[in-house]
C-alpha positions in Angstrom: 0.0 0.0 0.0 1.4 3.5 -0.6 1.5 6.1 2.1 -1.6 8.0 0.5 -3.8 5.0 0.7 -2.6 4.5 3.8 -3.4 8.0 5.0 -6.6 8.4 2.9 -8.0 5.0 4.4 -6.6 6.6 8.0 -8.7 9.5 7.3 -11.9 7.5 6.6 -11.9 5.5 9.9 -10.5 7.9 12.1 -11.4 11.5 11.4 -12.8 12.4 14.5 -9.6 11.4 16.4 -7.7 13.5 13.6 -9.6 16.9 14.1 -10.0 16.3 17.9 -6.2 16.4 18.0 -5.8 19.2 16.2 -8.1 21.7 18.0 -5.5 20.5 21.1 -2.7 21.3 18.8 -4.2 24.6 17.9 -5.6 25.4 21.4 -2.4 24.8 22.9 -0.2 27.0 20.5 -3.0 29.7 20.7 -2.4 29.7 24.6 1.5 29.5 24.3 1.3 32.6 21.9 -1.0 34.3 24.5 1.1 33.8 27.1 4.1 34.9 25.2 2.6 38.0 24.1 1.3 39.1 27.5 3.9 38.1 30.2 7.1 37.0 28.9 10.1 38.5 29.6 11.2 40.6 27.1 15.1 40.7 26.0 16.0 44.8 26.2 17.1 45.7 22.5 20.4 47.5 21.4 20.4 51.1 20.4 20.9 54.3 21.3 19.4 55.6 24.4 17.3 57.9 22.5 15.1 55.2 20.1 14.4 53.5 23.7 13.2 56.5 25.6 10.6 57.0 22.4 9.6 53.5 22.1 8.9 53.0 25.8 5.2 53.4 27.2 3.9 55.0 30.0 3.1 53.1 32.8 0.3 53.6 34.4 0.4 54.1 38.0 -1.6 51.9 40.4 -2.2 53.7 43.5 -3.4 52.5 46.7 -7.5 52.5 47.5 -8.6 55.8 49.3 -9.3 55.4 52.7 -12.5 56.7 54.0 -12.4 58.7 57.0 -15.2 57.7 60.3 -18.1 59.4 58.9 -18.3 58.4 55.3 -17.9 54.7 56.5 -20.6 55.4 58.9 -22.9 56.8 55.8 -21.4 53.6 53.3 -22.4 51.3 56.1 -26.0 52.8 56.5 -26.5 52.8 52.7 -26.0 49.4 53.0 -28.3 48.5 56.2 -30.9 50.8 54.2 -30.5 49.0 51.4 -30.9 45.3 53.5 -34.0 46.8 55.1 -35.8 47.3 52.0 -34.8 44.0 50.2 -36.3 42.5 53.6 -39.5 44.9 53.1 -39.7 43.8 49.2 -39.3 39.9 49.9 -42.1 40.1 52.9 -44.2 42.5 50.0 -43.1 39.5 47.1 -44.2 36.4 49.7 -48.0 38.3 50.4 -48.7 38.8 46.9 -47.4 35.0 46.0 -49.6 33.6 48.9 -52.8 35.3 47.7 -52.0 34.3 43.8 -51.8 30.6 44.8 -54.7 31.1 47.1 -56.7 32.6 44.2 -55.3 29.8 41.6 -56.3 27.3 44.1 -59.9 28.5 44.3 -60.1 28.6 40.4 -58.8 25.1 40.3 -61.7 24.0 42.8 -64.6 25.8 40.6 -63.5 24.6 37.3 -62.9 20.9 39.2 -66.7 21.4 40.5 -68.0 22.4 37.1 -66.1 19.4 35.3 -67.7 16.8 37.8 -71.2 19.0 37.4 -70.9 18.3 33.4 -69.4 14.6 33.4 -71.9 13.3 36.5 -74.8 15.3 36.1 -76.3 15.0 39.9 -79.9 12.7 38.8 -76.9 10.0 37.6 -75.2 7.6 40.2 -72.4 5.6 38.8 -73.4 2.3 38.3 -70.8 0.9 40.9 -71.7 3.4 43.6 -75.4 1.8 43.4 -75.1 -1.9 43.4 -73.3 -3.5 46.7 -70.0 -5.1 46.5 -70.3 -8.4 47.0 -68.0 -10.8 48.9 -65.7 -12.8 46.3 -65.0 -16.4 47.5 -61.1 -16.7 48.5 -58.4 -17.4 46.3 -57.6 -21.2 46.3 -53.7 -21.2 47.4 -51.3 -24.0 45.6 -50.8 -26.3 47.8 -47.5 -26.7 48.7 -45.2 -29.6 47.2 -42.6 -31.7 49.5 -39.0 -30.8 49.0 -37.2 -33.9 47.2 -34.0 -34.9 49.5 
């Protein structure tokens, strides 16, 4: 067999395999380039001091978090209790208004249950099994049970 009979038949049994290794392939040299790009360390070209003062950026600074003095923590920490109290006063409001929709769904569901049974069993009509007596049935005859062979 030559090699692209070989490969072609490879192909035809196994190309799931094939494409599922290279997405890896490509996922890892896409990750490898990312990295590269982002946080590698750089090597410090030659020239003149000039070309690298004009090729450099600016860095931005990263400065610490302000700190709040007493009284605007105070007013931070009572936007948030404010803030809890109404979320409290909102779920109490949200739970009321469920409660009375089920309530209200549940009292539907009863009338259009009652109207159902009013139209299927008009109220003249008793169901044929409701107005003849059950009568006893004779027992089930059990099998008799057969000696174990020693």
């Amino acid at each position: 067999m030559s090699d692209t009979h070989s490969f072609a038949r490879m192909l035809q049994e196994s190309w799931s395999e094939i494409t599922g290794w290279g997405l890896i392939l490509s996922g890892l040299s896409l990750a490898t380039w990312a990295l590269g790009e982002r946080g590698g360390r750089r090597l410090p070209r030659l020239g003149t001091p000039e070309d690298s003062g004009a090729r450099m950026l600016p860095m931005r600074a990263i400065g610490s978090p302000r700190r709040l003095d007493r009284a605007e923590e105070w007013k931070v920490l009572m936007q948030i209790a404010e803030r809890g109290f109404l979320c409290i006063e909102m779920l109490a409001d949200m739970q009321d208004r469920a409660r009375e929709e089920v309530e209200a769904a549940d009292e539907v569901l009863s009338q259009l249950l009652a109207e159902c049974a009013s139209v299927l069993m008009p109220a003249d009509a008793t169901p044929a099994a409701e107005a003849q007596p059950a009568e006893p049935s004779a027992p089930m005859p059990t099998p008799a049970s057969q000696p174990l062979a020693a």
